[in-house]
DOLOSE-381435 format. One line per field, with one value per atom (N, C-alpha, C): atom name; residue in one letter; x, y, z. Coordinates in Angstrom, 2 decimals, decimal comma. Layout:
<selos>
drense [CA_...]
drenro [a_...]
px [X_...]
py [Y_...]
pz [Z_...]
</selos>
This chain:
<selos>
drense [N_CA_C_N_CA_C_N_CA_C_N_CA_C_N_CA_C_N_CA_C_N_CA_C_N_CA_C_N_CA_C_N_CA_C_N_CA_C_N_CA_C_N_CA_C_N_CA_C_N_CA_C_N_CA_C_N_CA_C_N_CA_C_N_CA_C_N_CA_C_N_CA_C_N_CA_C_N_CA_C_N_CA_C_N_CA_C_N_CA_C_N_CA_C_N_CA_C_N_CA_C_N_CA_C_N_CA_C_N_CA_C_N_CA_C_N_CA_C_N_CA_C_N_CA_C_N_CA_C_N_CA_C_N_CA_C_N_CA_C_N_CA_C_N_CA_C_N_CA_C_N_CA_C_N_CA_C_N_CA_C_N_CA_C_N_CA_C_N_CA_C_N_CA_C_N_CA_C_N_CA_C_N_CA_C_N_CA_C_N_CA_C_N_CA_C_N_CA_C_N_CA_C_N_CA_C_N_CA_C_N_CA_C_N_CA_C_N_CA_C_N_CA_C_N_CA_C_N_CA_C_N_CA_C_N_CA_C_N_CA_C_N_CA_C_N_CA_C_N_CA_C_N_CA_C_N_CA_C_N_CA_C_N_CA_C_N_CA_C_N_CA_C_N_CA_C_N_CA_C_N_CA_C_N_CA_C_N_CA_C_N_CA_C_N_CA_C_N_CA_C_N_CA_C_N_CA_C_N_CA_C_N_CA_C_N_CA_C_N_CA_C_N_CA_C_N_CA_C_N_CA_C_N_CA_C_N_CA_C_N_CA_C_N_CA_C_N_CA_C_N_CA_C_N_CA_C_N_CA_C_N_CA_C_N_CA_C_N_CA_C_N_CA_C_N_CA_C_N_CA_C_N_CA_C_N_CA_C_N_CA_C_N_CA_C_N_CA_C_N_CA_C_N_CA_C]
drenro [x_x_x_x_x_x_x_x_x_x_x_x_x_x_x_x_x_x_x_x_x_x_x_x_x_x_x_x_x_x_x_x_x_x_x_x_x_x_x_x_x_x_x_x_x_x_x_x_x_x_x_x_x_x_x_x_x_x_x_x_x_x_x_x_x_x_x_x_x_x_x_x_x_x_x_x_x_x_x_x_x_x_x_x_x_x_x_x_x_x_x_x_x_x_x_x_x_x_x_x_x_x_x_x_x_x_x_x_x_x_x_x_x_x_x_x_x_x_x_x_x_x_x_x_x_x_x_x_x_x_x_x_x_x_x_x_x_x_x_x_x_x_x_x_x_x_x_x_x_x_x_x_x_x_x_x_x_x_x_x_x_x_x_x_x_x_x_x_x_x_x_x_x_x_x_x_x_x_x_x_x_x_x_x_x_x_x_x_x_x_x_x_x_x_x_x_x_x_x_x_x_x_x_x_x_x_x_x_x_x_x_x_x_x_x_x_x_x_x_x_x_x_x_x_x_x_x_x_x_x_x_x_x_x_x_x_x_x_x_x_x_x_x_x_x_x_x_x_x_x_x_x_x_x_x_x_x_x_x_x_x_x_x_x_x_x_x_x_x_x_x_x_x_x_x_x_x_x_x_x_x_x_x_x_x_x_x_x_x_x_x_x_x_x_x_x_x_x_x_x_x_x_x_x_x_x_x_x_x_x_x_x_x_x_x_x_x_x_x_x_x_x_x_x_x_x_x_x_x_x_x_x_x_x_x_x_x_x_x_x_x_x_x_x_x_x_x_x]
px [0,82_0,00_0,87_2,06_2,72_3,65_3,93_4,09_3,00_2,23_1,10_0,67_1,19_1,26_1,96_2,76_4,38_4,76_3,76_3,36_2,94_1,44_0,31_0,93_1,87_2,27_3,48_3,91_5,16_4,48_2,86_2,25_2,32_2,01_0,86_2,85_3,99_4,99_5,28_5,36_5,18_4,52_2,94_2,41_2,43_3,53_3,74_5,11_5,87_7,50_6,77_5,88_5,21_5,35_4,27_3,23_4,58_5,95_7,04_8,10_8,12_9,23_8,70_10,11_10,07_11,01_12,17_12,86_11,98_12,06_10,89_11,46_13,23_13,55_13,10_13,12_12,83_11,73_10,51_9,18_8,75_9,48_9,28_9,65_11,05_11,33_10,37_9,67_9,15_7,41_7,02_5,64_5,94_7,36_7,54_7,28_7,77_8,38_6,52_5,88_4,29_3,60_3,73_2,95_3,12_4,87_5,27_4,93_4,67_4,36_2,44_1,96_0,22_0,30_1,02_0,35_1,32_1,90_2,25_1,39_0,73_-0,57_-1,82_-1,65_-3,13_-2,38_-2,20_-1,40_-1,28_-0,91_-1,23_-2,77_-3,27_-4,44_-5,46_-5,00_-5,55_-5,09_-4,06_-3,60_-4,19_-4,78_-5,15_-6,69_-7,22_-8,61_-8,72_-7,62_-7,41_-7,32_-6,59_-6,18_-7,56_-8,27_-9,57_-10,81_-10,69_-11,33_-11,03_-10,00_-9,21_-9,49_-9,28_-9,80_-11,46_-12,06_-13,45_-13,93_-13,41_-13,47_-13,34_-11,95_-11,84_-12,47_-12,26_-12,86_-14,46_-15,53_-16,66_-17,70_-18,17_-18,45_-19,34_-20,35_-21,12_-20,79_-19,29_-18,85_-19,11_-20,08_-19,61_-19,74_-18,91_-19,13_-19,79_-20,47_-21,26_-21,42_-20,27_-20,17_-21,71_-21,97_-23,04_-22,87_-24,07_-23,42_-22,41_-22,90_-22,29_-21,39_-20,71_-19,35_-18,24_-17,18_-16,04_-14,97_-14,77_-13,86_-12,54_-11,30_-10,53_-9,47_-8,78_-7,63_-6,34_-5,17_-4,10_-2,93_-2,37_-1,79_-2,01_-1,59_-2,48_-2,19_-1,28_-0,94_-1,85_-2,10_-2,73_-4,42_-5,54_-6,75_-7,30_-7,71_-8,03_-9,82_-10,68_-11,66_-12,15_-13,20_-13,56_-13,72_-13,51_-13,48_-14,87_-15,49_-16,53_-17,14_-18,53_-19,09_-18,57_-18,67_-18,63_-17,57_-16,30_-14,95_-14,24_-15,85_-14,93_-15,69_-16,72_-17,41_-16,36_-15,65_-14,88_-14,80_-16,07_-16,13_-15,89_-15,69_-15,42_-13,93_-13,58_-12,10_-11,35_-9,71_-8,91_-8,40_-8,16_-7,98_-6,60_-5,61_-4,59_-5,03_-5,72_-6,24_-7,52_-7,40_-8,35_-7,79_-8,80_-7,64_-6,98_-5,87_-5,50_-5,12_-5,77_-6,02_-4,38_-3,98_-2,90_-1,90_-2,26_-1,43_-1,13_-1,39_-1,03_-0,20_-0,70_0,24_1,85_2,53_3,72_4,02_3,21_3,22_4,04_3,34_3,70_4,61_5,25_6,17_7,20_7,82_8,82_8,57_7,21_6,73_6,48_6,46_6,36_5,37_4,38_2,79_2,70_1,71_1,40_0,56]
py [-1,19_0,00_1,25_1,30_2,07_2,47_1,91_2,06_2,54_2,38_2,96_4,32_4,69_5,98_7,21_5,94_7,01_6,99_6,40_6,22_7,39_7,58_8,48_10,03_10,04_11,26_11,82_10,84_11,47_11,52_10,78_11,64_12,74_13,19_14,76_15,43_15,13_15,77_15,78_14,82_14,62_16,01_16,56_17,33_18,26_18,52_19,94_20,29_19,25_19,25_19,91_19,25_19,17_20,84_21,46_22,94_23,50_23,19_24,29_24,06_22,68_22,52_23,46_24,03_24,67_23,60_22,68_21,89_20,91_20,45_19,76_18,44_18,18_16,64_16,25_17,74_16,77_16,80_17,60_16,96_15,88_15,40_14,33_12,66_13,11_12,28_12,12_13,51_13,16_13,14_13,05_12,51_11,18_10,12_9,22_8,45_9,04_8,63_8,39_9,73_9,77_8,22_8,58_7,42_6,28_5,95_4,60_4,30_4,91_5,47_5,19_5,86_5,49_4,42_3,95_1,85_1,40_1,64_1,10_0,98_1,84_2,58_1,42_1,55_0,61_-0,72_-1,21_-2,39_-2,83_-2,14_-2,99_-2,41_-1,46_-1,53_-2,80_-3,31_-4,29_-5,33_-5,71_-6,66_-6,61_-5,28_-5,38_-5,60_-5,29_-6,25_-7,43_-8,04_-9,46_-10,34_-9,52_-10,04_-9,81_-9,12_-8,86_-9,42_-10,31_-11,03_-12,27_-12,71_-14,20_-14,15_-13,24_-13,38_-13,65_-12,68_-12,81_-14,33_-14,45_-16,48_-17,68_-17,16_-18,10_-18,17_-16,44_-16,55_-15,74_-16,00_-14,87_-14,72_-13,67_-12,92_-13,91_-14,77_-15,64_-17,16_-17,29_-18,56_-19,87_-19,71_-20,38_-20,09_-20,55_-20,16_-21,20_-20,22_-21,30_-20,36_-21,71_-20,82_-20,71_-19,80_-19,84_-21,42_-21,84_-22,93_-22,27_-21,15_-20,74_-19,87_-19,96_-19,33_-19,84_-19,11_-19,72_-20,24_-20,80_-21,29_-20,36_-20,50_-19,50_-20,14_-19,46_-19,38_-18,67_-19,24_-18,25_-18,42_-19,27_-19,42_-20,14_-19,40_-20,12_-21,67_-22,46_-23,56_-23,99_-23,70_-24,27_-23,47_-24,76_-24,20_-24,71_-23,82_-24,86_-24,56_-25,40_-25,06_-24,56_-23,88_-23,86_-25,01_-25,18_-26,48_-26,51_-27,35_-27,64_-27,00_-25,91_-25,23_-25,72_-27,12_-27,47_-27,28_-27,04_-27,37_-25,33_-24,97_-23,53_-23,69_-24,09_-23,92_-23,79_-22,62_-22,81_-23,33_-23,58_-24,60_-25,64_-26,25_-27,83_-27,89_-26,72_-27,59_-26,33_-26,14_-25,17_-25,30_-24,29_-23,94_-25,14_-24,98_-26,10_-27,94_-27,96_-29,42_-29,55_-28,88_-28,97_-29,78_-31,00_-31,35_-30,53_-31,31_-30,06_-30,90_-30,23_-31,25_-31,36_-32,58_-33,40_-32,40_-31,53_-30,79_-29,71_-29,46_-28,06_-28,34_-29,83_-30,19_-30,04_-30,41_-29,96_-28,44_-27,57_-25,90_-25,65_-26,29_-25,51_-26,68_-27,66_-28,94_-28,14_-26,73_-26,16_-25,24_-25,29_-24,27_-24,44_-23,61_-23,85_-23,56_-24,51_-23,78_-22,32_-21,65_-20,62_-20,80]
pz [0,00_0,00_0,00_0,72_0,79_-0,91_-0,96_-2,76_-3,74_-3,40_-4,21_-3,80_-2,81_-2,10_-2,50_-2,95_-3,55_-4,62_-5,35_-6,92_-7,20_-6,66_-6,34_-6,53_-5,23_-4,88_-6,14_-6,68_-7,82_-9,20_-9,48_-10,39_-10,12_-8,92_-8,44_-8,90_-8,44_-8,87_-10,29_-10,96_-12,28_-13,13_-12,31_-12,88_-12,82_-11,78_-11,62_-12,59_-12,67_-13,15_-14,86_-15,29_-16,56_-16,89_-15,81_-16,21_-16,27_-15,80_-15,05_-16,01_-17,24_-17,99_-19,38_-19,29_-21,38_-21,89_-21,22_-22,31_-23,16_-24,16_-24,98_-24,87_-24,87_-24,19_-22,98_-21,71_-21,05_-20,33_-21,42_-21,01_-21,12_-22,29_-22,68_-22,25_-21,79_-20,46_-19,16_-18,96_-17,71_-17,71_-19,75_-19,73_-19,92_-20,21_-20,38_-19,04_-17,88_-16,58_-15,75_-16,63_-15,65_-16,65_-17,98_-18,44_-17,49_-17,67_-17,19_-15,87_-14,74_-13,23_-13,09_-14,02_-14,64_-14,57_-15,28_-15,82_-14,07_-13,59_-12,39_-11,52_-11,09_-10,34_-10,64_-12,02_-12,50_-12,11_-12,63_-12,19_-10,57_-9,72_-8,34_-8,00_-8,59_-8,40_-8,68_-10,11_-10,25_-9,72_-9,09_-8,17_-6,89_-6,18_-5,29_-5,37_-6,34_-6,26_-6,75_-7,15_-7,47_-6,05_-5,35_-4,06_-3,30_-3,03_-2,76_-2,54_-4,01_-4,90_-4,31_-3,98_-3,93_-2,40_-1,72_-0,33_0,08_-0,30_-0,50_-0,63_-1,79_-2,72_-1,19_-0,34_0,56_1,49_2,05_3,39_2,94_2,70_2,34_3,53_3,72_4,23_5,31_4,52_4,87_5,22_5,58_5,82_4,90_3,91_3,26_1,39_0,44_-0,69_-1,31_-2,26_-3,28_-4,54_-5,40_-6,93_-7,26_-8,75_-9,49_-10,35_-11,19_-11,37_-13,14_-13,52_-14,82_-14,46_-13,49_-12,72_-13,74_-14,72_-15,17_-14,53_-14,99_-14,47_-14,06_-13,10_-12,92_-13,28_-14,07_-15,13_-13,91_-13,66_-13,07_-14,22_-15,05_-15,84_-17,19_-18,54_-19,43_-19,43_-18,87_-18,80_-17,59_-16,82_-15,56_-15,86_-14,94_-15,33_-13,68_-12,79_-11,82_-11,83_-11,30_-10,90_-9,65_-8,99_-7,91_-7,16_-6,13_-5,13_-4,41_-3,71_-3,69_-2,68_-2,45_-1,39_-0,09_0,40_1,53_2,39_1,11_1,46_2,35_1,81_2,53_3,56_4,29_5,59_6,66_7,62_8,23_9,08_10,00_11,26_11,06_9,54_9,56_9,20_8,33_7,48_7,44_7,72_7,25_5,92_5,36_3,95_3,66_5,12_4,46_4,25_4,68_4,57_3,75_2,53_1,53_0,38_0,07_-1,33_-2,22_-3,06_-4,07_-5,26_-6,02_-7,77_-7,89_-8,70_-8,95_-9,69_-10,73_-11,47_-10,11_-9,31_-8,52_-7,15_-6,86_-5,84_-5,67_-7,04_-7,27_-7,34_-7,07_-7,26_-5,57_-4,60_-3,66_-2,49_-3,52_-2,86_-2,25_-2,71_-1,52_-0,66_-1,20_0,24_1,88_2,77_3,79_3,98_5,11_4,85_5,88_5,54_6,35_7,34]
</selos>
């Protein structure tokens, strides 16, 4: 969050450097620097409602989830396709998220991980 703070704040400098430059290189350097700084901004923005999203999915509001049944499927890599796992499996009074099965292709994803 804190990066996105200081993203934020060196547009708002960005726009001032802009109104205050006459060199024409290096406005141009520093509409290069705001563009590139823009798509940064959008970018964990959209990471952070991804993350949002993925939280919501596990833990929801109502303890337990239940896809639609014309819910797509969720895509994280074009090589990998996983599906939603089954309503019951998020009820939290019965099961923690680490002792949920995990489809055969993904098990090898997190073999060096340490669990959380």
């Amino acid at each position: 969050m804190l990066t996105l703070q200081i993203l934020i704040e060196q547009l708002k400098l960005f726009d001032d450097k802009l109104q205050n430059c006459e060199d024409d290189e290096q406005r141009k350097k520093i509409e290069t620097l705001k563009e590139t700084t823009n798509s940064m901004v959008k970018s964990i923005k959209y990471c952070m409602v991804l993350l949002q999203i993925a939280k919501t999915t596990v833990n929801p509001v109502d303890a337990i989830y239940q896809p639609s049944p014309l819910e797509p499927v969720i895509s994280t890599m074009p090589s990998q396709t996983v599906l939603p796992p089954e309503p019951a499996q998020f009820c939290k009074s019965e099961q923690r998220l680490s002792s949920l099965p995990i489809e055969p292709e993904l098990a090898t994803l997190g073999h060096h991980q340490t669990p959380t």
